[in-house]
Every structure is written in structure tokens, then in C-alpha cells.
PDBQT receptor file of N, H, CA, C and O in Angstrom, charges set to zero:
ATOM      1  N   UNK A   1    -101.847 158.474 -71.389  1.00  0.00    +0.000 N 
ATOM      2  CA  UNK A   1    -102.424 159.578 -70.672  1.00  0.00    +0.000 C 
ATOM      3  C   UNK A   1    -101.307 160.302 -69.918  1.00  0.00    +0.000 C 
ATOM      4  O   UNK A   1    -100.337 159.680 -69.484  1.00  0.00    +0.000 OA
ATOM      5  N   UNK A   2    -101.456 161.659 -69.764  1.00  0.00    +0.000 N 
ATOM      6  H   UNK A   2    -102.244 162.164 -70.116  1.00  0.00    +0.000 HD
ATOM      7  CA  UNK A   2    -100.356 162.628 -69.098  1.00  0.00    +0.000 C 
ATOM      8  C   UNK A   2    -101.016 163.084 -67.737  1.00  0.00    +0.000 C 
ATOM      9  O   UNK A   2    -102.115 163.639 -67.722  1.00  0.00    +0.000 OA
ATOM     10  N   UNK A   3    -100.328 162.836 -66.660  1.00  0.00    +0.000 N 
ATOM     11  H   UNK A   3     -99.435 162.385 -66.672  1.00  0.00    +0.000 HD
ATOM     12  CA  UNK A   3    -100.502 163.851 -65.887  1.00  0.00    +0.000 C 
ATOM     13  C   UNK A   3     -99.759 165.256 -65.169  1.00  0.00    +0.000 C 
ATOM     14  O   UNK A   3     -98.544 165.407 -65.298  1.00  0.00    +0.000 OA
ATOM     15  N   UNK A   4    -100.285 165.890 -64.689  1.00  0.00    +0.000 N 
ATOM     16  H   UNK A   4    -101.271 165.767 -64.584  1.00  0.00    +0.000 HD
ATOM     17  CA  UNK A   4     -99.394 167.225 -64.199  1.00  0.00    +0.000 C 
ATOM     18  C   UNK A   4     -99.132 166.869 -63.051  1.00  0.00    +0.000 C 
ATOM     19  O   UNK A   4     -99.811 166.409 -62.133  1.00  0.00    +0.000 OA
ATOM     20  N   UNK A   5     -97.347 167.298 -63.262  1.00  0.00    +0.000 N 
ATOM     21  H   UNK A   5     -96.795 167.673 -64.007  1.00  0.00    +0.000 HD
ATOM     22  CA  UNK A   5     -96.480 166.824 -61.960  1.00  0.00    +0.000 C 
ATOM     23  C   UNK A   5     -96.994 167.149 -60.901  1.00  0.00    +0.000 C 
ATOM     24  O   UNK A   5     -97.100 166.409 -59.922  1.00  0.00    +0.000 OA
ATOM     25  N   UNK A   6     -97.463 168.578 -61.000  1.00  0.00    +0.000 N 
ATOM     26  H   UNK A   6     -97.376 169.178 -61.795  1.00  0.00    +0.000 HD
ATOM     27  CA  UNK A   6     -97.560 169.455 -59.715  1.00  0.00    +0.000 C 
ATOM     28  C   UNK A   6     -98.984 169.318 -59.325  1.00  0.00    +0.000 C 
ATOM     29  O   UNK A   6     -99.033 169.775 -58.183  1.00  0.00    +0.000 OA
ATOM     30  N   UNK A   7     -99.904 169.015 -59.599  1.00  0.00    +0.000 N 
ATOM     31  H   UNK A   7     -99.864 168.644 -60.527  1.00  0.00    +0.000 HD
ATOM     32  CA  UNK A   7    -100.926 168.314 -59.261  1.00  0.00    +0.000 C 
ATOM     33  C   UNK A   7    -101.635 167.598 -59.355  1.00  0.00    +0.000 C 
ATOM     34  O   UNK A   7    -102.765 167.864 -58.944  1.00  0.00    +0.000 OA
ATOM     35  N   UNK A   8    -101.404 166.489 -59.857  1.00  0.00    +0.000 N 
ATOM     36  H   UNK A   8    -100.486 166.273 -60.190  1.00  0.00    +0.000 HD
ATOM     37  CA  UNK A   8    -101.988 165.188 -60.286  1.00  0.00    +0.000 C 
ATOM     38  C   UNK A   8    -102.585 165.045 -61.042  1.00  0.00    +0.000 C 
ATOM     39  O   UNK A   8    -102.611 163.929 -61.561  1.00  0.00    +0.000 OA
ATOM     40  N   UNK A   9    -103.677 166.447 -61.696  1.00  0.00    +0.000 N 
ATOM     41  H   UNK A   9    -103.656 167.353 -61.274  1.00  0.00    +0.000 HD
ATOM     42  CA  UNK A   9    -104.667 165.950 -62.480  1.00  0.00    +0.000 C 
ATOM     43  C   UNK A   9    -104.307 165.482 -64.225  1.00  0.00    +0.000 C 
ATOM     44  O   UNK A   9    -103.585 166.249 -64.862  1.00  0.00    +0.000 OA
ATOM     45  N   UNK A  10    -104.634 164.718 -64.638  1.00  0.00    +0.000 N 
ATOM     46  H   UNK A  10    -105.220 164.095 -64.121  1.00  0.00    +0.000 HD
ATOM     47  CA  UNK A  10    -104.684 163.819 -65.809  1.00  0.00    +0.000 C 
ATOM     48  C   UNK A  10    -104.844 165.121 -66.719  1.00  0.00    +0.000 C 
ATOM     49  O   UNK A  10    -105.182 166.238 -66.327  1.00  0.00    +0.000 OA
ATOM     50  N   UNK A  11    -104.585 164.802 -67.781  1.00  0.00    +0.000 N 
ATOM     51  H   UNK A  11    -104.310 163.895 -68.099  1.00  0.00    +0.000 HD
ATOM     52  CA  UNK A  11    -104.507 165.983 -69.003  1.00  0.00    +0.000 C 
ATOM     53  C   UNK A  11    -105.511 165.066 -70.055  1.00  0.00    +0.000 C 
ATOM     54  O   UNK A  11    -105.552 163.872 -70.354  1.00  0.00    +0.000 OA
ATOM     55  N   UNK A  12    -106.319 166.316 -70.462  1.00  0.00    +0.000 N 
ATOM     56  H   UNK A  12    -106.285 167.286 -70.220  1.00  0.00    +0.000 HD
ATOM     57  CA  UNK A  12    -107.443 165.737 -71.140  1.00  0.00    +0.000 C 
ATOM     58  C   UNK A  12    -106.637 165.405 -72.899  1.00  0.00    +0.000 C 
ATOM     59  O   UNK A  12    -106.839 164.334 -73.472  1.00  0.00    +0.000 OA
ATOM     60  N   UNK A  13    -105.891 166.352 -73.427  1.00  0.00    +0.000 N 
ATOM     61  H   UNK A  13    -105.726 167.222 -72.961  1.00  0.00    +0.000 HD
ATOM     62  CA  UNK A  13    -105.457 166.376 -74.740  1.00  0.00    +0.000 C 
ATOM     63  C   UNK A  13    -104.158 165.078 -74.738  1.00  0.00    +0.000 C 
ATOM     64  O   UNK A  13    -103.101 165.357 -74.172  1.00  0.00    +0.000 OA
ATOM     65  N   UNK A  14    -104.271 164.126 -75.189  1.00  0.00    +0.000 N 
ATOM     66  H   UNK A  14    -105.130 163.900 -75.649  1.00  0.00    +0.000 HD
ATOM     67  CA  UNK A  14    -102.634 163.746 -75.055  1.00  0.00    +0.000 C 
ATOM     68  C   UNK A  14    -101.815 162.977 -76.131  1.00  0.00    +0.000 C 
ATOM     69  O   UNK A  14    -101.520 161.800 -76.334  1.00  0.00    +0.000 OA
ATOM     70  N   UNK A  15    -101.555 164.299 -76.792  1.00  0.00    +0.000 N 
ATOM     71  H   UNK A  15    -101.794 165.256 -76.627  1.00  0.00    +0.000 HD
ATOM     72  CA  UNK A  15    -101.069 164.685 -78.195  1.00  0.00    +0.000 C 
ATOM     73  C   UNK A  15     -99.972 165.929 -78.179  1.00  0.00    +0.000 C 
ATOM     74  O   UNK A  15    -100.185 167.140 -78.105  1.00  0.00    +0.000 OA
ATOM     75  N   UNK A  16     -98.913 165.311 -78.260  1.00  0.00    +0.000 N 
ATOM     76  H   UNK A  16     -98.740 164.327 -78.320  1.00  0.00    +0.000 HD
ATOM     77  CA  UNK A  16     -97.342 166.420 -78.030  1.00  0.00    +0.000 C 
ATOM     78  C   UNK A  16     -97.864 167.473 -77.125  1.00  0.00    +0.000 C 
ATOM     79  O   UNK A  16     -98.832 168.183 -77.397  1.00  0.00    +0.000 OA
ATOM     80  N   UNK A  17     -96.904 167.557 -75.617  1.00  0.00    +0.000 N 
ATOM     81  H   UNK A  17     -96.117 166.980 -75.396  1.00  0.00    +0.000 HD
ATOM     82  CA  UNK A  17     -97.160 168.414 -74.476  1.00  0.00    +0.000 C 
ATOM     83  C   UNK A  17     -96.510 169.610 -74.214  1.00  0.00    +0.000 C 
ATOM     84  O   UNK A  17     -96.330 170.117 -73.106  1.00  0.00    +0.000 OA
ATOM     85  N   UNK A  18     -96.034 170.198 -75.722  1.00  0.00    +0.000 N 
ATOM     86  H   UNK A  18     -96.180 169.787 -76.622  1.00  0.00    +0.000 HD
ATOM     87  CA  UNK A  18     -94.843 171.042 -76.018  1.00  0.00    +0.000 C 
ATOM     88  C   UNK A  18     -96.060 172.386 -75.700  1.00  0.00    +0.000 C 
ATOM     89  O   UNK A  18     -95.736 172.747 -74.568  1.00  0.00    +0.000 OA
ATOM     90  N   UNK A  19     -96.901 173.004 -76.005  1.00  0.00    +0.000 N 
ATOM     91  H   UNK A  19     -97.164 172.711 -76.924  1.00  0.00    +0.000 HD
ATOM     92  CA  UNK A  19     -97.173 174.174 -76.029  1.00  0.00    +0.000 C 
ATOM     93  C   UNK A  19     -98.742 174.191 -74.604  1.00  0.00    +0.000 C 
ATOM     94  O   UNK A  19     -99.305 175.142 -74.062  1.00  0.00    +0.000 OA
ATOM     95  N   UNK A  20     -98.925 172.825 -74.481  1.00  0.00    +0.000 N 
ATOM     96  H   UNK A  20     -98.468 172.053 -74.921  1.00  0.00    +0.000 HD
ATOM     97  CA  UNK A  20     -99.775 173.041 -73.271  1.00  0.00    +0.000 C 
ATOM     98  C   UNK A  20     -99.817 172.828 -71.644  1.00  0.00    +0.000 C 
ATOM     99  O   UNK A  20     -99.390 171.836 -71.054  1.00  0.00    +0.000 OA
ATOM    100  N   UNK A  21    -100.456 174.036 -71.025  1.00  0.00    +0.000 N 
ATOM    101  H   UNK A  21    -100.803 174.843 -71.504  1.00  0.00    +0.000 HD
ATOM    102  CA  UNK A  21    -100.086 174.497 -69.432  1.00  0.00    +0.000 C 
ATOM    103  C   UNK A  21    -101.112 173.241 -69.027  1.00  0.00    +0.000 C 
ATOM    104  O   UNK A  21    -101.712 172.565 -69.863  1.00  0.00    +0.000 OA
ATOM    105  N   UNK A  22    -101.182 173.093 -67.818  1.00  0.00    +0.000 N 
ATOM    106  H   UNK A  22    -100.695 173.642 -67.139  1.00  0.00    +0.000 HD
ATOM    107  CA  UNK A  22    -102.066 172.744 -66.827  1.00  0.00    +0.000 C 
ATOM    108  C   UNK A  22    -102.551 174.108 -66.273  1.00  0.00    +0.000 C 
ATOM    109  O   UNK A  22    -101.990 175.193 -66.430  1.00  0.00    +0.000 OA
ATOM    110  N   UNK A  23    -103.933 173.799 -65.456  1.00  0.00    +0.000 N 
ATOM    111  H   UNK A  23    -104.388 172.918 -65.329  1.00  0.00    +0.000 HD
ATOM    112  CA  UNK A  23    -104.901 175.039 -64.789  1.00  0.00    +0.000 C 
ATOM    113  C   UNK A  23    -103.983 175.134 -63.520  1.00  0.00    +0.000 C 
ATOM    114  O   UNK A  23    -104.458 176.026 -62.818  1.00  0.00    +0.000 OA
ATOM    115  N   UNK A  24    -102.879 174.600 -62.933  1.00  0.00    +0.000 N 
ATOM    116  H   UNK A  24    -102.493 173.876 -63.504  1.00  0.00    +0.000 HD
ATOM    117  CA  UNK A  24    -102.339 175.397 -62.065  1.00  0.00    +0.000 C 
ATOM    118  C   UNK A  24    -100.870 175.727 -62.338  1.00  0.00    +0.000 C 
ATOM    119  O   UNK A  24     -99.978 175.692 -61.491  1.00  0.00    +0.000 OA
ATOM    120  N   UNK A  25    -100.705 176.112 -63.869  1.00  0.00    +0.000 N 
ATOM    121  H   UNK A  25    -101.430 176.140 -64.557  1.00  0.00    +0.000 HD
ATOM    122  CA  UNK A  25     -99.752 177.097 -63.878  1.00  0.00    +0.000 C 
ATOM    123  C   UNK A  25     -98.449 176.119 -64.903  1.00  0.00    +0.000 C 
ATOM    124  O   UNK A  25     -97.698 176.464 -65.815  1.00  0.00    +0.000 OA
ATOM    125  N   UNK A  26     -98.709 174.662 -64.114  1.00  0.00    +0.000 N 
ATOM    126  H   UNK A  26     -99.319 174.383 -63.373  1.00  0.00    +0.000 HD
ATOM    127  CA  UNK A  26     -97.511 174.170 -64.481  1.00  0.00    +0.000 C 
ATOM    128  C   UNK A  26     -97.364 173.331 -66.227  1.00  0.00    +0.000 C 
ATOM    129  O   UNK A  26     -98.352 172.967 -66.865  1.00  0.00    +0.000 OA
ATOM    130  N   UNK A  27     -96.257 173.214 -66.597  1.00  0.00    +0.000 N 
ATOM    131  H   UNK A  27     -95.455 173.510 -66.079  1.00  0.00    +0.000 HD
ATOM    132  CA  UNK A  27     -95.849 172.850 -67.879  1.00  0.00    +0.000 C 
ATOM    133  C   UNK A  27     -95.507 171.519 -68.164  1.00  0.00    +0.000 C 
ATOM    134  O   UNK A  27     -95.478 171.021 -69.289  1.00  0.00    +0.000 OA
ATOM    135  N   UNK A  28     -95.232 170.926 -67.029  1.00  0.00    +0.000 N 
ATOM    136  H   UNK A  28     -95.256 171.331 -66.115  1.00  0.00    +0.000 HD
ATOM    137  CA  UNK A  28     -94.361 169.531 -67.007  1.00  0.00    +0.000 C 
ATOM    138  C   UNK A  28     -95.514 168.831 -66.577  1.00  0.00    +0.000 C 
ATOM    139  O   UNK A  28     -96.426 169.140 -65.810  1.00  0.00    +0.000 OA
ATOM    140  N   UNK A  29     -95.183 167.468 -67.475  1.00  0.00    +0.000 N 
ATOM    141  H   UNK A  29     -94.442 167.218 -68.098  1.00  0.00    +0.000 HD
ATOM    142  CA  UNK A  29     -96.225 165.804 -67.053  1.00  0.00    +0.000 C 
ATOM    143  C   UNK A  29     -95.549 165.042 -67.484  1.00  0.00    +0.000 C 
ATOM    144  O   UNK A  29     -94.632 165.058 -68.304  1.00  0.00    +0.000 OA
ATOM    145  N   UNK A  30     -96.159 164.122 -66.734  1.00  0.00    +0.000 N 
ATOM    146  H   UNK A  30     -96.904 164.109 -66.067  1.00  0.00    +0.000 HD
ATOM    147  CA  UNK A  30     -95.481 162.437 -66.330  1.00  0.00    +0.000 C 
ATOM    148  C   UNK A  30     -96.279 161.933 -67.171  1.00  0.00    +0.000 C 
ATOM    149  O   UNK A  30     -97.434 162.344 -67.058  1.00  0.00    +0.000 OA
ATOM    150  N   UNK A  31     -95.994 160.809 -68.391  1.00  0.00    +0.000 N 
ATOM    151  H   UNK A  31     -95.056 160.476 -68.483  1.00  0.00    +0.000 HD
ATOM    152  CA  UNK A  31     -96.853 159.844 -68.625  1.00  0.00    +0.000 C 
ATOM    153  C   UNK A  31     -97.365 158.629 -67.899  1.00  0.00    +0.000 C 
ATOM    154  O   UNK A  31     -96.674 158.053 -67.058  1.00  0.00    +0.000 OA
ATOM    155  N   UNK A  32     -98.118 158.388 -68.103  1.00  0.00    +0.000 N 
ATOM    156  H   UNK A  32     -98.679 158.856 -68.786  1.00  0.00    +0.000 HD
ATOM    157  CA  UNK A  32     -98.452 157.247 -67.254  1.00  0.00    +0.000 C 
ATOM    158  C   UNK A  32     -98.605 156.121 -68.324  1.00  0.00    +0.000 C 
ATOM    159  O   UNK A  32     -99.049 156.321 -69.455  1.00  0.00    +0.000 OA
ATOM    160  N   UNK A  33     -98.221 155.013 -67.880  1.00  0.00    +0.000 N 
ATOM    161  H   UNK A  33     -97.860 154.851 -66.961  1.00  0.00    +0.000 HD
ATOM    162  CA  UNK A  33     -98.466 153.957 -68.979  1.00  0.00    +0.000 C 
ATOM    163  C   UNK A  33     -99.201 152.680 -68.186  1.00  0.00    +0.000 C 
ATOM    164  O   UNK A  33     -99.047 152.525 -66.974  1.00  0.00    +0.000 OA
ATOM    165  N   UNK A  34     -99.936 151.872 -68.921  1.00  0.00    +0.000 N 
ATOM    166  H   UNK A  34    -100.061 151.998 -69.905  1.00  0.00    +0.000 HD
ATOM    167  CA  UNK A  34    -101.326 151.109 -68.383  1.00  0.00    +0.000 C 
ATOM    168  C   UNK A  34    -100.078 149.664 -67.545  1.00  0.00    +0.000 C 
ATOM    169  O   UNK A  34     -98.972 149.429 -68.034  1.00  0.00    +0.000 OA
ATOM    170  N   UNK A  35    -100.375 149.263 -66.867  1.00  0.00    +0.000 N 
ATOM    171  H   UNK A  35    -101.273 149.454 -66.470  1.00  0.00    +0.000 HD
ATOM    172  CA  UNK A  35    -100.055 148.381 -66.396  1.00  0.00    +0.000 C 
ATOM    173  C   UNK A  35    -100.070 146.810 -67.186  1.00  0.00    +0.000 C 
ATOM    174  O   UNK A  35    -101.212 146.373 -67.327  1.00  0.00    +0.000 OA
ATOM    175  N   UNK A  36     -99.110 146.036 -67.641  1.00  0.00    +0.000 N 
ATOM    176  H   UNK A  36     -98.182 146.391 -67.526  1.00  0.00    +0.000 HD
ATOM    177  CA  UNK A  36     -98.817 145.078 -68.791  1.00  0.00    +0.000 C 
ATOM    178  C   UNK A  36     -98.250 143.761 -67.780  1.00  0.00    +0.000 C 
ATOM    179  O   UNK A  36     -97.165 143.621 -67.217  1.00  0.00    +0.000 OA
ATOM    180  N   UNK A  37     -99.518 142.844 -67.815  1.00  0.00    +0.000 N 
ATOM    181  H   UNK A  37    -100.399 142.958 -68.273  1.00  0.00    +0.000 HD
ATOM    182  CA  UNK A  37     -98.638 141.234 -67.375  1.00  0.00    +0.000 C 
ATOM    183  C   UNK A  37     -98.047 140.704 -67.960  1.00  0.00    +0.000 C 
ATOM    184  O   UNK A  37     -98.647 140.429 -68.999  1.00  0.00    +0.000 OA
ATOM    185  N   UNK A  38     -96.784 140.210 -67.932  1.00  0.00    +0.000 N 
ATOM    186  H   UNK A  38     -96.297 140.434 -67.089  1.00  0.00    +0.000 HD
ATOM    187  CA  UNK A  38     -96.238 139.764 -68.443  1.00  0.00    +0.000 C 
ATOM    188  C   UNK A  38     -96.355 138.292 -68.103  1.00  0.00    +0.000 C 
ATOM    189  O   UNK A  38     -96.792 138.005 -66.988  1.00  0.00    +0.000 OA
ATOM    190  N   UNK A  39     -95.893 136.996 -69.235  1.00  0.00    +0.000 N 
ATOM    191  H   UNK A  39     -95.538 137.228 -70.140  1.00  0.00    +0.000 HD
ATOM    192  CA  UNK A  39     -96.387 136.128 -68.557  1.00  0.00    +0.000 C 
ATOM    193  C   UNK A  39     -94.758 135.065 -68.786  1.00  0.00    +0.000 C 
ATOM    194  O   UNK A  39     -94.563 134.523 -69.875  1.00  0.00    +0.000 OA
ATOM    195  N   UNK A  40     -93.974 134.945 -67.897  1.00  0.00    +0.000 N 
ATOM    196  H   UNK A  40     -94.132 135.384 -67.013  1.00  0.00    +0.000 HD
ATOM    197  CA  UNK A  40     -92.715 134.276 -68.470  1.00  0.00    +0.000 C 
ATOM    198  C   UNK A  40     -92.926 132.917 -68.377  1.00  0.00    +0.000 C 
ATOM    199  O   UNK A  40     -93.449 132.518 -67.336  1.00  0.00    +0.000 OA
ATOM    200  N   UNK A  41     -92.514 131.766 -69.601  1.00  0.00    +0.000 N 
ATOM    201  H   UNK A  41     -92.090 132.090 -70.446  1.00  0.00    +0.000 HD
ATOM    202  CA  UNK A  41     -92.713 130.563 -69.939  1.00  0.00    +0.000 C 
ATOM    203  C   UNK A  41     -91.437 129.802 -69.237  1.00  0.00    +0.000 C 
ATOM    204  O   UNK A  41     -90.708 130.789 -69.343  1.00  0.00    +0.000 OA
ATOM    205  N   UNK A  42     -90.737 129.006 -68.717  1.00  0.00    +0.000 N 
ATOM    206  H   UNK A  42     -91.328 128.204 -68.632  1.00  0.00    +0.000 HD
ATOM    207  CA  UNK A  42     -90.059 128.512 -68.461  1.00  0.00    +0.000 C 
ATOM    208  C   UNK A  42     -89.413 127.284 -69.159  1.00  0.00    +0.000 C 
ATOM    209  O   UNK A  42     -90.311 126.450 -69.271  1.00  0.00    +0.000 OA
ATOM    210  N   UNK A  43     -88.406 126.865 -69.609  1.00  0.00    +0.000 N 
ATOM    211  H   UNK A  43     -87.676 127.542 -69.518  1.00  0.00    +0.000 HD
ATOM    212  CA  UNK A  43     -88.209 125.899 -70.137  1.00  0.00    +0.000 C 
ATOM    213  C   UNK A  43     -88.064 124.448 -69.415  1.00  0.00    +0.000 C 
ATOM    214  O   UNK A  43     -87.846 123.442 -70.090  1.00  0.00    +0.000 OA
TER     215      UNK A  43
């Protein structure tokens, strides 16, 4: 999922962010990626 830098909201399409705006103007987003536990084994 993408959101817009400049105002937080989440981008509904999120499929190459090359030709689409956000509703306040801006061009640039952050992906966000889901949070992953990792689980380390020790020897």
C-alpha cells in the first residue's frame, strides 16, 4: 500500500505511481510495508 507524503492518506490504486496525483496536489508516496516477525533460532 502507498501513501501520500504530504498527507497521509493511503492510495487506493497500488500499481506503478508514475502517472498518479494524490487529491492534494502531491505526486510522491511512501510505501508502506506490513510489519514481519521474525523469529531467530539460536544454536
Amino acid at each position: 500500500m502507498y501513501k501520500c507524503i504530504r498527507c497521509a492518506r493511503p492510495l487506493e490504486k497500488s500499481f506503478g505511481t508514475a502517472e498518479i496525483e494524490c487529491e492534494c496536489g502531491s505526486r510522491v508516496f511512501i510505501k508502506e510495508r506490513q510489519n514481519i516477525e521474525k523469529t531467530i533460532i539460536a544454536r
